[in-house]
C-alpha positions as CSV (number, residue, x, y, z in Angstrom):
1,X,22.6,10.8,-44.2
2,X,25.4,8.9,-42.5
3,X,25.6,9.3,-38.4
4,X,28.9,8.4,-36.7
5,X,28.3,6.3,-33.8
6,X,29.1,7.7,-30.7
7,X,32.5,6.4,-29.3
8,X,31.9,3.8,-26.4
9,X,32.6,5.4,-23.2
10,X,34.9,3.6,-20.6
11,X,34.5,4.6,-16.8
12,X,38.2,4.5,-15.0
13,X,37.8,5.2,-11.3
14,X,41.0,6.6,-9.8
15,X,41.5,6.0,-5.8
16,X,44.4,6.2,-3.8
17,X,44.0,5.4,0.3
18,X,41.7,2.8,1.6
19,X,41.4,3.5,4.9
20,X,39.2,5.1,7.8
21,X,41.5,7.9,8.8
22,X,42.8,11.4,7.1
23,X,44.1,14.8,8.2
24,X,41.3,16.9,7.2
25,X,43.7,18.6,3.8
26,X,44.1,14.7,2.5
27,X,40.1,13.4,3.9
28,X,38.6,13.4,0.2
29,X,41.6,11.1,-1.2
30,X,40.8,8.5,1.7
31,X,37.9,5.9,1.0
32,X,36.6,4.1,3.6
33,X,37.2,0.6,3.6
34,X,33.6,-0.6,4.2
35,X,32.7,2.3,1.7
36,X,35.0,0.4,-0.8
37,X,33.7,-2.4,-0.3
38,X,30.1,-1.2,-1.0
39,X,31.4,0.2,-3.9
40,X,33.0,-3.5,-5.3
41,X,30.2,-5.0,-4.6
42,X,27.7,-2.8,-6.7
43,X,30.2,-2.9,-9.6
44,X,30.0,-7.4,-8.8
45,X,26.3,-7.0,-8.5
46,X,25.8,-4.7,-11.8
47,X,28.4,-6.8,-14.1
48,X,30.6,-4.6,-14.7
49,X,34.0,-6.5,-15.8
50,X,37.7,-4.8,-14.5
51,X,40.5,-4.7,-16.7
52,X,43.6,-3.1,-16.1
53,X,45.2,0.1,-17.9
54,X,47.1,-1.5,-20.4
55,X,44.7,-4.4,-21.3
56,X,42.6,-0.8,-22.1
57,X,44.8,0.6,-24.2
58,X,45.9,-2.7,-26.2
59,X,42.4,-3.3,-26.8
60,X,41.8,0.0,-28.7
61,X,44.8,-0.4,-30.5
62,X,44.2,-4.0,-32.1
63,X,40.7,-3.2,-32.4
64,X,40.1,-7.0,-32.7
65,X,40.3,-7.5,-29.3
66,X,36.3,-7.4,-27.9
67,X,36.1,-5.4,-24.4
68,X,33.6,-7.1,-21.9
69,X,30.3,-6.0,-22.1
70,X,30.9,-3.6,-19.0
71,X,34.1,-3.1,-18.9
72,X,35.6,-0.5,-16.3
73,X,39.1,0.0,-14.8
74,X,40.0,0.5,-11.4
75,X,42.9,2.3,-10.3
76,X,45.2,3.5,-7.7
77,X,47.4,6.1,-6.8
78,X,51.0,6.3,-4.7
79,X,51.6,2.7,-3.5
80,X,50.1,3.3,0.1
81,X,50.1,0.4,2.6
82,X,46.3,0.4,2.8
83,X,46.3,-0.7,-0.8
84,X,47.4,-4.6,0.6
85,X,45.5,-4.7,3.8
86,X,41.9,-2.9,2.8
87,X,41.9,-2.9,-1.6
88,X,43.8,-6.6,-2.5
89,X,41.5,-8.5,-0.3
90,X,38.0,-7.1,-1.4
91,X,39.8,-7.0,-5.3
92,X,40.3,-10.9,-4.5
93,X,37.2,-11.4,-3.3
94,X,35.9,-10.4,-6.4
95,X,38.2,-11.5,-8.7
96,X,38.9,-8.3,-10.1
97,X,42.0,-6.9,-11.7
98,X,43.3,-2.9,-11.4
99,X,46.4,-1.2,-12.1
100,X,48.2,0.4,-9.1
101,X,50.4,3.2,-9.7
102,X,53.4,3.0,-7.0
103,X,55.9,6.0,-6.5
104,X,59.3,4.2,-6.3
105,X,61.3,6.7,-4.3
106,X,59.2,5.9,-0.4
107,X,58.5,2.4,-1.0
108,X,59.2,0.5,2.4
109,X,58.6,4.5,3.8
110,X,56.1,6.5,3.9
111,X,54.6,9.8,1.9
112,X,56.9,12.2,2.9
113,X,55.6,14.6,-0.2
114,X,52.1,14.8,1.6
115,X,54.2,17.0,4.4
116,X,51.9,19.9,3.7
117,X,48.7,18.2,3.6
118,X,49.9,16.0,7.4
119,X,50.5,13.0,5.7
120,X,54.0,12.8,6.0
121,X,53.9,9.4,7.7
122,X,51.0,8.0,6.1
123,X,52.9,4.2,5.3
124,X,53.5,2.9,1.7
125,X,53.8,-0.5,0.4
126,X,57.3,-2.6,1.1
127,X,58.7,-4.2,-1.6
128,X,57.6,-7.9,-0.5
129,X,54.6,-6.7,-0.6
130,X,54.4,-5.1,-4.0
131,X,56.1,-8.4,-5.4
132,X,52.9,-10.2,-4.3
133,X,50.1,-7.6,-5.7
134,X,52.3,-8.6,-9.0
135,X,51.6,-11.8,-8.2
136,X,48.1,-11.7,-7.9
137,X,47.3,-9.9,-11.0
138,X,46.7,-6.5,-10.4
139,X,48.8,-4.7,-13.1
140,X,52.1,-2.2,-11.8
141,X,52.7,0.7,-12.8
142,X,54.7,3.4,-12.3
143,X,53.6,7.1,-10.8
144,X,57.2,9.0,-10.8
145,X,60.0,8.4,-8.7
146,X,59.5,11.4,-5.8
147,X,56.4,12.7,-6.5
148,X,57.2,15.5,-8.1
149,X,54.7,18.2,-9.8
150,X,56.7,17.3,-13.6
151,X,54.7,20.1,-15.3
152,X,57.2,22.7,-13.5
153,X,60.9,20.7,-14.1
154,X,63.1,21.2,-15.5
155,X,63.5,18.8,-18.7
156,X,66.7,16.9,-17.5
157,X,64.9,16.4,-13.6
158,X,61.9,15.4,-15.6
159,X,63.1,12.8,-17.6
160,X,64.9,11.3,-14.7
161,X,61.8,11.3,-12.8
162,X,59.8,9.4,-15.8
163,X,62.5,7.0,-16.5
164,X,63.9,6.5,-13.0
165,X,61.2,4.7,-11.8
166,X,60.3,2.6,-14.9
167,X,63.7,1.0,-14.2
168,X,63.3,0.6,-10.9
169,X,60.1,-0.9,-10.9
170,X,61.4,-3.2,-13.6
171,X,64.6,-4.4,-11.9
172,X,62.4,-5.6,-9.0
173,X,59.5,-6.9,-10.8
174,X,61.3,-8.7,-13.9
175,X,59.1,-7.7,-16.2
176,X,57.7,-4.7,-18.2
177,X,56.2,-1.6,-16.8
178,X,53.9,-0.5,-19.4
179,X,51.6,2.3,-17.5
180,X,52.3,5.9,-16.0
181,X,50.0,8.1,-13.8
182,X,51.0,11.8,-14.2
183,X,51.4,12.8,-10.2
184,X,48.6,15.3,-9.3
185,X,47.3,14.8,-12.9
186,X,49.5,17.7,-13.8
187,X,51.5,17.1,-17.4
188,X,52.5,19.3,-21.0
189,X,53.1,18.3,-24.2
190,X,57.0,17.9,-23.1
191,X,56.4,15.4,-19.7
192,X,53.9,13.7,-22.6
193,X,56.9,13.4,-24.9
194,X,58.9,12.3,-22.3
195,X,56.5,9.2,-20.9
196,X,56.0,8.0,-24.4
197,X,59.9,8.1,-25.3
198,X,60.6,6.2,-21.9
199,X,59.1,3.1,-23.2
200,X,55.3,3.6,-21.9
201,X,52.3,2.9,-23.5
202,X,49.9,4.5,-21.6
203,X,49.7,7.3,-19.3
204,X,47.0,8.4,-17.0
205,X,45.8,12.3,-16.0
206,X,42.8,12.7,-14.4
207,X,40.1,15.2,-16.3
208,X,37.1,14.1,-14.3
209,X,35.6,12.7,-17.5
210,X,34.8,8.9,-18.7
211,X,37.2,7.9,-21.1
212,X,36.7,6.4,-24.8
213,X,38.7,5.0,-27.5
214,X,39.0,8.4,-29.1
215,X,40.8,9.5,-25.8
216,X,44.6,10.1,-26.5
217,X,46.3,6.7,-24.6
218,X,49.0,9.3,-22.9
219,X,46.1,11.4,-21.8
220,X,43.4,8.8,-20.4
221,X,40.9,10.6,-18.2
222,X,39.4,9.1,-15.0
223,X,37.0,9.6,-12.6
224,X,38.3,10.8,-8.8
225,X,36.7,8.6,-6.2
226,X,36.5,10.6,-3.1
227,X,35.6,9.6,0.9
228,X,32.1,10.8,0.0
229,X,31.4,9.1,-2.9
230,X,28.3,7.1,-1.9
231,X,27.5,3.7,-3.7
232,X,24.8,6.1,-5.4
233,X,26.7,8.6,-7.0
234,X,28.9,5.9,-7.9
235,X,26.1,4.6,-10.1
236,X,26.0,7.2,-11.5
237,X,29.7,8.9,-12.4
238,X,29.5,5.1,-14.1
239,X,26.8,5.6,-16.3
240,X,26.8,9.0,-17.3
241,X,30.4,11.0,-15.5
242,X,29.9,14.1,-13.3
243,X,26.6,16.1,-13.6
244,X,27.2,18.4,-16.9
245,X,27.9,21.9,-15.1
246,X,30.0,19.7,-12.8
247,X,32.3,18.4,-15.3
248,X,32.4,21.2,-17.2
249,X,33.5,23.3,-14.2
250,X,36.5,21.1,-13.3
251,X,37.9,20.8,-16.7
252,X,37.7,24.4,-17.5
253,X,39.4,25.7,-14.1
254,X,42.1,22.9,-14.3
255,X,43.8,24.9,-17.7
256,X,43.8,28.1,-15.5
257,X,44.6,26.6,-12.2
258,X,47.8,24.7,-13.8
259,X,48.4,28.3,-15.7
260,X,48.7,29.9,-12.1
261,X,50.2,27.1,-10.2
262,X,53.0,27.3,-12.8
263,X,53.6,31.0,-13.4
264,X,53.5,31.2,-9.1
265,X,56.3,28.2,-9.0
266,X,58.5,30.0,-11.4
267,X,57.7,32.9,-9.9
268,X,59.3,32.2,-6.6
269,X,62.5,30.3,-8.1
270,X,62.8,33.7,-10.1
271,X,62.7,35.8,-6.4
272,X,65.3,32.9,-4.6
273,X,68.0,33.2,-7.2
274,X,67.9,36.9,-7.3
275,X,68.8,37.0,-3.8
C-alpha cells in the first residue's frame, strides 16, 4: 500500500492596522503595536523564516526551489499609515520580509471606504513612503484601486478596478506587481479570471485556513490576525489553523454569507432603477 504524503502546510497571517486605537465596528482589524511586536518576536524566537507572497508561489511552481524549514508569510492589508510607523520597524528589527497589499486610489489620504465602520479618516501611506517599504524589501502588492466589493461589479468596473491599480502601482514603483489581495476576501470565478489575465501571479482571499502547495495560487488562504489574538493563540493558528469546529464554521457561512450579501446588493440596484 502506497500513502500520499500529506501536503506541507504554510501559515500566511493576514493583518491590516498596527495601531492602539479603533472605532469599536473596525477594533478586531487593529493590532496593537506592542501586541505585534510580541507576536514578531515569538515567530524570531521559534524560527520561523518570512517570505513574501510571491517568493511562495514561485517556490511551488519550480518545485526546485527548497522553502525554509519554517517558513510563514506575513501580510498586510490597505496601505494604512500605521504600516511605516508601528509594522516596518519591528519587520526591520527582525529582518523579516512580508507583502503589503496597498489600495491605490487613497494613498497620501485616508480610508474613506471604512465610512460605515468610522474609519473614514483613518490615514494611509504617502507615496514617499511606499517607495521606501519597496526599498527595504517588503514585497508590494496591489489590493484594488477603491476598495470595492469586486464580487458584485459589474465585469467592465471590475476589470478596471484589477488592472487599474497594477499600473499604477507599477508606474510609481518601476517594477513588477506580481501579487493581488481580493478586498474583503470576496471574489468568483470571473474577478479570478480577471486577476490572472491582468498579469498577476498570485492572488490572496482569506478562508481562515493554512495554506499548502495544493492551494490554487489565485485562491491562497490565510489566517486573520485580530486585536485579540494573544501570542498564545498565535502559537497555535501556526501549528495547527483555527480549532476544527472553528474553521469549519467560517468557511461554511462564508458561501452563504457572500450568497446573501450578493443577492441583497442586486437586490437594491434592482429597487433604485425601478424608480
Amino acid at each position: 500500500m502506497h500513502f500520499i504524503p500529506e501536503a506541507r502546510k504554510i501559515p500566511i497571517l493576514m493583518y491590516h492596522s498596527i495601531a492602539d486605537d479603533a472605532s469599536p465596528k473596525f477594533k478586531s482589524f487593529a493590532v496593537s503595536p506592542s501586541l505585534f511586536a510580541d507576536q514578531m518576536a515569538y515567530l524570531q524566537q521559534h524560527d520561523y523564516t518570512p517570505i513574501n507572497v510571491t517568493q511562495l508561489v514561485h517556490t511551488y511552481m519550480q518545485k526546485k526551489t527548497l522553502l525554509p524549514a519554517r517558513p510563514i508569510v506575513i501580510t498586510f492589508d490597505d496601505g494604512f499609515a500605521d504600516f511605516f510607523t508601528h509594522a516596518l520597524p519591528v519587520l526591520q528589527q527582525y529582518n523579516f520580509t512580508a507583502t503589503l497589499y496597498i489600495t491605490t486610489a487613497f494613498v497620501n489620504g485616508t480610508s474613506k471606504w471604512l465610512e460605515s465602520e468610522g474609519e473614514a479618516m483613518r490615514r494611509l501611506l504617502t507615496w514617499s513612503q511606499i517607495h521606501e517599504i519597496n526599498a527595504a524589501g517588503i514585497e508590494c502588492g496591489a489590493h484594488s484601486h477603491t476598495h470595492p466589493q469586486l464580487d458584485v461589479l459589474d465585469l467592465a468596473k471590475m476589470r478596471e478596478e484589477v488592472v487599474s491599480c497594477k499600473k499604477v502601482l507599477e508606474d510609481h514603483l518601476q517594477e513588477e506587481v506580481s501579487s493581488f489581495a481580493y478586498p474583503y476576501g470576496y471574489y468568483t470565478t470571473a474577478v479570478k479570471q480577471a486577476v490572472q489575465e491582468a498579469g498577476y501571479t498570485s492572488a490572496c482571499a482569506v478562508k481562515f485556513t493554512l495554506s499548502s502547495e495544493k492551494t490554487d495560487p489565485f485562491a491562497l488562504a490565510r489566517l486573520k490576525v485580530s486585536s485579540d489574538t494573544s501570542v498564545k493563540l498565535l502559537g497555535e493558528l501556526l501549528t495547527t489553523g483555527p480549532g476544527a469546529m472553528t474553521a469549519l464554521m467560517l468557511r461554511a457561512r462564508t458561501p452563504a454569507w457572500q450568497l446573501v450579501r450578493r443577492s441583497s446588493i442586486l437586490m437594491s440596484r434592482y429597487a433604485v432603477q425601478k424608480h
